[in-house]
N, C-alpha and C positions, 0 to 999 in steps of 0.2 A: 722772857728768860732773863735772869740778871747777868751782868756781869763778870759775876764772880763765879755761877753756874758756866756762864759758856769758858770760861777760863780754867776751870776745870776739868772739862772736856777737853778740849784743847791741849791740856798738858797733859790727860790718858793719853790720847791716841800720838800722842808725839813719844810718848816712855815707850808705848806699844809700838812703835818703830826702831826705835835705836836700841830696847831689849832685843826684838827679833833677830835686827842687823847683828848690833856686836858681840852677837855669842858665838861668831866663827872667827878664826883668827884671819886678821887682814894681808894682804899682799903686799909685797915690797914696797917698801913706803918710799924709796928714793928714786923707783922708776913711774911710780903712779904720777908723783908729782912732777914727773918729765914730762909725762904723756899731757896729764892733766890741764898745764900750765898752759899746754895750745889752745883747748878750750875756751869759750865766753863766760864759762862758768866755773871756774876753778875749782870753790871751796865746796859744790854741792856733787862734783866731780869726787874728788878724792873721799870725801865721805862713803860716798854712796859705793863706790872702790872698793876702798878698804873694809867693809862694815857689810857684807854681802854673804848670804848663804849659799851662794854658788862657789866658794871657798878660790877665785883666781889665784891665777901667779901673775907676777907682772907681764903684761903686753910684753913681747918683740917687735913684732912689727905694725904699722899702723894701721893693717886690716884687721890685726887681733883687735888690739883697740878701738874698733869703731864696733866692731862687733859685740865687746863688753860692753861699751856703751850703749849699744840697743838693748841688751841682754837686763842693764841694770835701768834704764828708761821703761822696760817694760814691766818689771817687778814689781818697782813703784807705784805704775798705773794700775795694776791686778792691785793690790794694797787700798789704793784711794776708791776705785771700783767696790771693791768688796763695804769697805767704811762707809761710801756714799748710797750704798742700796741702803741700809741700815737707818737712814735718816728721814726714812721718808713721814713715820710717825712723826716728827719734830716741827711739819711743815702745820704754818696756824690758818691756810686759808684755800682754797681752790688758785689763787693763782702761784701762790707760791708752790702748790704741788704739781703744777704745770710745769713750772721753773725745773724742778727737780726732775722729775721724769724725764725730762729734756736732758739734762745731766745723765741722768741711769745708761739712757741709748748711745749718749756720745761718747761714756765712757769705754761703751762695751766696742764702738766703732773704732774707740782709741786705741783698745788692743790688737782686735780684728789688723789694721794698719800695723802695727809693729811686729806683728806677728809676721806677717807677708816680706816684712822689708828683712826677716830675716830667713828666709828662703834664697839657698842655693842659686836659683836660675832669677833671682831678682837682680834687675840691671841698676847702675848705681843713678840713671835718671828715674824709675821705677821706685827707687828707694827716697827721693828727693820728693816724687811726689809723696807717697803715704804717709813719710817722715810731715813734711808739711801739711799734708789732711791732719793728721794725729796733734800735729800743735793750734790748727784751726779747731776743731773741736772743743780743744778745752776751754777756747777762747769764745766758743760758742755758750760753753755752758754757765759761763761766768755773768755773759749777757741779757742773757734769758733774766735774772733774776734783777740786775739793774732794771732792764726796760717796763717790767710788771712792778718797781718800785718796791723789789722785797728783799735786798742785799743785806740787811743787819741781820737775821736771825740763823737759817741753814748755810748760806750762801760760805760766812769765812770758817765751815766749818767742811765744808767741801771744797773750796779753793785751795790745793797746793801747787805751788810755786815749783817743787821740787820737781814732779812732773813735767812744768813745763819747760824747763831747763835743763834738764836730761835729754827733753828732745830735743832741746836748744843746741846742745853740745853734741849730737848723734848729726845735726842738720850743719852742724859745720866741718865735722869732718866729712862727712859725704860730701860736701859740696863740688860738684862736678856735671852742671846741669846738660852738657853735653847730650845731644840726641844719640840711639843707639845707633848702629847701621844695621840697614834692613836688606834681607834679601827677598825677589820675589817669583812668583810661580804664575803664569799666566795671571797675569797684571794685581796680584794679592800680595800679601807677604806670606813666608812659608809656613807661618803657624795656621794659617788658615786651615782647616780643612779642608779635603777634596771634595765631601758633600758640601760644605757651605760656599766654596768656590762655585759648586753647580749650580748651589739655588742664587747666589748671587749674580750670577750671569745670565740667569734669566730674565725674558723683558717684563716681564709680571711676577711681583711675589704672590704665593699662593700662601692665603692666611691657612691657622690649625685651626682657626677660631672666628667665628663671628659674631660682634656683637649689635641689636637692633633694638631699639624701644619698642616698636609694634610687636615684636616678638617672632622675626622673620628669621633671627639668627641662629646661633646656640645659645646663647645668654642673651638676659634683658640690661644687666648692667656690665658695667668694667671691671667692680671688684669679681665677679663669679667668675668673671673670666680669669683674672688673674689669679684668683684659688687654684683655677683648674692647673693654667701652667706653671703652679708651685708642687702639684701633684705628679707631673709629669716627669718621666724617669731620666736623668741625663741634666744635664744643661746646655744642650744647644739650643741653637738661634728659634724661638715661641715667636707666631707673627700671629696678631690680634688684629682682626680690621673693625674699626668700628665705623659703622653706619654713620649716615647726618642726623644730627638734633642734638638738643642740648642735653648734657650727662651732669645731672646737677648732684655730686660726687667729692670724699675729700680720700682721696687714695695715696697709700704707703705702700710704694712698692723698693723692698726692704734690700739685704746682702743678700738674703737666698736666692732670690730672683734675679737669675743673671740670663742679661743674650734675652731680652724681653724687646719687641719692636712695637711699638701701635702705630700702626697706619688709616687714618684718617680719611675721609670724601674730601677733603681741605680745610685750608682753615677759612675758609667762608660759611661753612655747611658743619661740620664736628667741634664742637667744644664739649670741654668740661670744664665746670663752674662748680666755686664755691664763693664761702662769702667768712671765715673765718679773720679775725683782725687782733691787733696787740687793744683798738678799744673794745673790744669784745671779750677779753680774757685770757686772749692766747698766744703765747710768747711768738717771736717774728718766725722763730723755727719753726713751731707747731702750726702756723698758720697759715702753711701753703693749701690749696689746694689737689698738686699734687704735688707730691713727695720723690725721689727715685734715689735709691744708692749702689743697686746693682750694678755689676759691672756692665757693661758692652750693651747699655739701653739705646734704643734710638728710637724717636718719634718722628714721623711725617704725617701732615696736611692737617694740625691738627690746632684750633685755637684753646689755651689754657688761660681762666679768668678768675680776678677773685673782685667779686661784685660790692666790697663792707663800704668802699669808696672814701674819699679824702677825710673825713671828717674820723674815718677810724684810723686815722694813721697808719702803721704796718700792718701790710697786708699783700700776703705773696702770693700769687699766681704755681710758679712753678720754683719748687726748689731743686736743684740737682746735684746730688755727691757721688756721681755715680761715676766712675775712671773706664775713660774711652768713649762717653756715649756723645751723639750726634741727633742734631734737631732741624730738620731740611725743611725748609717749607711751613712753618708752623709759626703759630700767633702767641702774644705774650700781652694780658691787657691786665693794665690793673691802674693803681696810683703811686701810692708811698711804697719800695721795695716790691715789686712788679715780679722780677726776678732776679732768684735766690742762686747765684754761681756760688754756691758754697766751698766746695774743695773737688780736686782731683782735674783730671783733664776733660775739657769739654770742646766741641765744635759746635757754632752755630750758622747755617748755611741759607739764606734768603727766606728772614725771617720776618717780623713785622713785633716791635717791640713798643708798648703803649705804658704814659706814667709821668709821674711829678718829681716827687723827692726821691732822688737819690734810686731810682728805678731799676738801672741793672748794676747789682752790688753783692760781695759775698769775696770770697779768697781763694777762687778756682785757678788752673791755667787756661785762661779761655779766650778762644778768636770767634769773633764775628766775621761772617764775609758775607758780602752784596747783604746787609741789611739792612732795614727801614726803621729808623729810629723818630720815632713821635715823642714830643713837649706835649702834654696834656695840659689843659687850663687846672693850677689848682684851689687852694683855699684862699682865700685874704691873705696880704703881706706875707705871703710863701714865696719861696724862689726855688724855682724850675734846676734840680742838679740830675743829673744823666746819669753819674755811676757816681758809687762809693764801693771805693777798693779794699779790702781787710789785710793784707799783711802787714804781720807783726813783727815777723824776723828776716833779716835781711838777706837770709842765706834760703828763706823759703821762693823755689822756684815758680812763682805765681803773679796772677796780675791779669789786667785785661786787655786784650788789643784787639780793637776796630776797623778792620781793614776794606777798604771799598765798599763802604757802606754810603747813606746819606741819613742826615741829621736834620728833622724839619717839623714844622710847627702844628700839631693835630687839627682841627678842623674847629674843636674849641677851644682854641687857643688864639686862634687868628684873628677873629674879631677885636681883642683885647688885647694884642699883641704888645704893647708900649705899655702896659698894667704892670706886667712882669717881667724879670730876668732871669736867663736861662743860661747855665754852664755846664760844663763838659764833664764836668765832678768835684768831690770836693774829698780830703783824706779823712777817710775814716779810721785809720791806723797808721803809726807809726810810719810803715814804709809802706804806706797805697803806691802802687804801680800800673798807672793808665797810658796807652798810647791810642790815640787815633791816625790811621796810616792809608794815603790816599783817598778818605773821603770826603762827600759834598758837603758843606753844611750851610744851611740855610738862613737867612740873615735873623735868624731866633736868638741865636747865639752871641751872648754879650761879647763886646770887645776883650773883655778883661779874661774872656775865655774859662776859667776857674775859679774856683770858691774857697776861702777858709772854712776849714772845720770849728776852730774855736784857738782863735787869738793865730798866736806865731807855731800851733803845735802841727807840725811833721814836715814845717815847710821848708826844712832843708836836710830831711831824711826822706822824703819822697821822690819818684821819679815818673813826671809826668810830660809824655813826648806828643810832638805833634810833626808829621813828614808828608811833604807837600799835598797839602790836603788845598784842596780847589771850593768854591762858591761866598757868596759874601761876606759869609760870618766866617770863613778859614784865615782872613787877614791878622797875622801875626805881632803886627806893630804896636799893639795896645795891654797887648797878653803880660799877664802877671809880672814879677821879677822877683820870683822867688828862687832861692838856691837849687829847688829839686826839678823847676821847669826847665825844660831845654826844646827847642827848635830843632830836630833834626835834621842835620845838613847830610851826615853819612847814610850811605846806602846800603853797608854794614850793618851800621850800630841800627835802622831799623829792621833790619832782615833779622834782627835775634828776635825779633815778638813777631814771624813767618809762620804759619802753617806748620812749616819743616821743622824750624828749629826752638817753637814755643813749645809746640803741643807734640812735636817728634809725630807729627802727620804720617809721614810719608809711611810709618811702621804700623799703621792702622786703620786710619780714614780708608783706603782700598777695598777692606773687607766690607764696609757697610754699602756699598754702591753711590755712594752720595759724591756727587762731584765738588772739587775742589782745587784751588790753587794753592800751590806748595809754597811758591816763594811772593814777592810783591810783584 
């Protein structure tokens, strides 16, 4: 495509916005720019304002305004949504139409979230998170096309800024990450149901479904089963057990599928495995093995693998977008990008996490607790990083925290241990936000403790904690001196990445049976 062609384009669909906008008359120009002015985005603000077919009056007060501000974050997105299906003939190769379809879903998930966050009974933590899934997304979509090396053709033609600075400005005036308070009903919270209360207090979950390779079950695979509980009337709590053996499977369990459980024989005995990779074709989203964005998903006993190994670079095991779900008991093995904490709230409860580069990485809210974290041996001249953190905006309530876990050297790693160095992570974005809190770690872990991503970028927009974490490698004397590190001395300032008050536990964890500590 030349230049002058893509510039062409570029100036339709830009006319084909501001014709659509400005043919309703704008709203009060001297209170928008009152309102506006608080914003991080001022001028994309008053435009999108004044220049809207939902015809406002100026804001009164600042819940009108945060409200037109979703209202008009969302418009844009239905716009770029609509523009971006459109493009798909444009793409010159299989990988770039990987790229793109990656795009189609995030979009459709970008509205999905804004949609929610303007819902009456959405709490303004509720709104903090989708707000922030909704800006991970399009940050997602932008990457896909870098990492398959096909940014110059579709990509700046699908990238709008304005969307994500609309959410920028909806995500600052929400800001108020505060946990809700929860009330509860014999030991749940009270949205629970009284049937799910019942089956949750049982000592055995009784599946609807069983799945067996021998064919002892209802189904021989996971996806039949998961057809079945998308057919099924309602959406309450679908409990799948599957059998031992290896489920050699890459499954998308989608928004429809919500309150979806699989329960495992363990994760010594159940996996599921694939082998999809970014050297293989397929963008780091696309190549999880599974997938989950339903709400209220939980997995027990069960190991998820992605087999492509080091030399294919990304290659994810498990990706999760899915708000509220919980992973007890279960396996996570891979190498580069292991697992996918993409967005939304996540728990993960004695687990076992295997990998190289940058292994547990994505822009979720998510705690680890009692987890078993493995350094896997990797390629030549690679360096062993544990997590990369994705946020981008500062106001988004996300990030990872590590809580009593232990940090230690895989079994092929050991031999060669002095070959390699191994850190706690390194930022992947702007404001990565990592804490490790009271865990072991084992002398793997370089003194320097963290890593640069690329020169001096994020190293004093980041915040990266560490609270009195115990074993050889927790020694803090050597650790970096960058503006965004800090050593936690308060008992506070770590209690904000708690159970309680990261992930607002207390209002949900309950319902799944999965045990848990609230605070440190």
């Amino acid at each position: 495509m030349s230049k002058l062609h893509l510039f062409l384009i570029l100036a339709t669909f830009s006319s084909f916005i501001s014709l659509s906008l400005s043919a309703n008359p704008p709203a009060g120009a001297g209170e928008v720019n009152k309102w506006c002015s608080q914003t991080p985005h001022p001028n994309q603000c008053k435009y999108f304002l004044t220049h809207n077919r939902r015809h406002f009056t100026a804001p009164k007060r600042r819940s009108e305004f945060k409200k037109m501000a979703t209202e008009i974050a969302l418009d844009t997105a239905v716009q770029a949504e609509t523009y971006t299906k459109r493009l798909g003939p444009r793409c010159r190769n299989e990988r770039e139409t990987a790229a793109w379809a990656d795009c189609v879903k995030l979009y459709e998930d970008t509205i999905l979230q804004l949609n929610q966050t303007l819902d009456k009974k959405c709490t303004q933590f509720d709104a903090q998170t989708w707000l922030s899934t909704a800006l991970t997304n399009l940050e997602t979509c932008r990457t896909g096309f870098v990492e398959l090396g096909n940014s110059r053709n579709v990509l700046p033609l699908i990238a709008n800024n304005n969307v994500s600075q609309l959410i920028g400005n909806t995500l600052a005036l929400n800001n108020n990450g505060s946990a809700p308070k929860q009330t509860y009903k014999d030991g749940f919270p009270t949205w629970v149901s009284p049937g799910d209360r019942k089956l949750l207090q049982a000592s055995a979950v009784k599946p609807d479904v069983v799945v067996a390779k021998d064919g002892s079950g209802n189904y021989k695979t996971i996806k039949d089963a998961l057809d079945a509980a998308g057919k099924r009337s309602g959406s309450g709590r679908f409990v799948i057990h599957i059998k031992r053996g290896v489920y050699n499977e890459n499954l998308d369990i989608g928004n429809k599928l919500k309150n979806i459980m699989l329960v495992g024989d363990g994760m010594r005995y159940t996996y599921i495995s694939g082998s999809r990779s970014v050297g293989g074709g397929s963008t780091t989203f696309n190549s999880a093995t599974v997938a989950v964005t339903g709400d209220g998903f939980i997995a027990q006993g069960i190991t998820f693998r992605n087999t492509a190994g080091a030399a294919n670079h990304q290659a994810v095991a498990l990706r999760s977008g899915a708000d509220l779900s919980v992973f007890y008991r279960c396996g996570f093995e891979g190498y580069q990008d292991t697992l996918y904490t993409h967005s939304q709230r996540q728990f993960y409860k004695e687990c076992y996490i295997y990998g190289t580069v940058d292994f547990i990485f994505g822009n979720a809210a998510v705690v680890f607790q009692n987890c078993m974290i493995y350094a896997r041996k990797p390629m030549d001249k690679q360096k062993i990083t544990i997590t990369a953190q994705g946020r981008t905006d500062p106001n988004q309530n996300t990030g990872i925290s590590i809580h009593d876990s232990r940090v230690m050297a895989a079994d092929d790693l050991k031999p060669v241990l002095g070959s390699f160095k191994t850190f706690l992570g390194r930022p992947w974005k702007e404001y990565s936000r990592t804490v490790f809190l009271q865990t072991y770690m084992e002398s793997v872990v370089d003194p320097a403790g963290w890593l640069e991503w690329d020169g001096e970028f994020a190293l004093k927009t980041l915040y990266y904690g560490e609270y009195k974490n115990s074993g050889p490698g927790s020694s803090t004397g050597r650790r970096v001196g960058w503006g965004g590190y800090r050593v936690i001395s308060s008992a506070s300032e770590a209690a904000r990445f708690s159970v309680e008050n990261f992930i607002a536990g207390r209002s949900w964890l309950p319902a799944t049976n999965v045990p848990f500590n609230a605070g440190l």
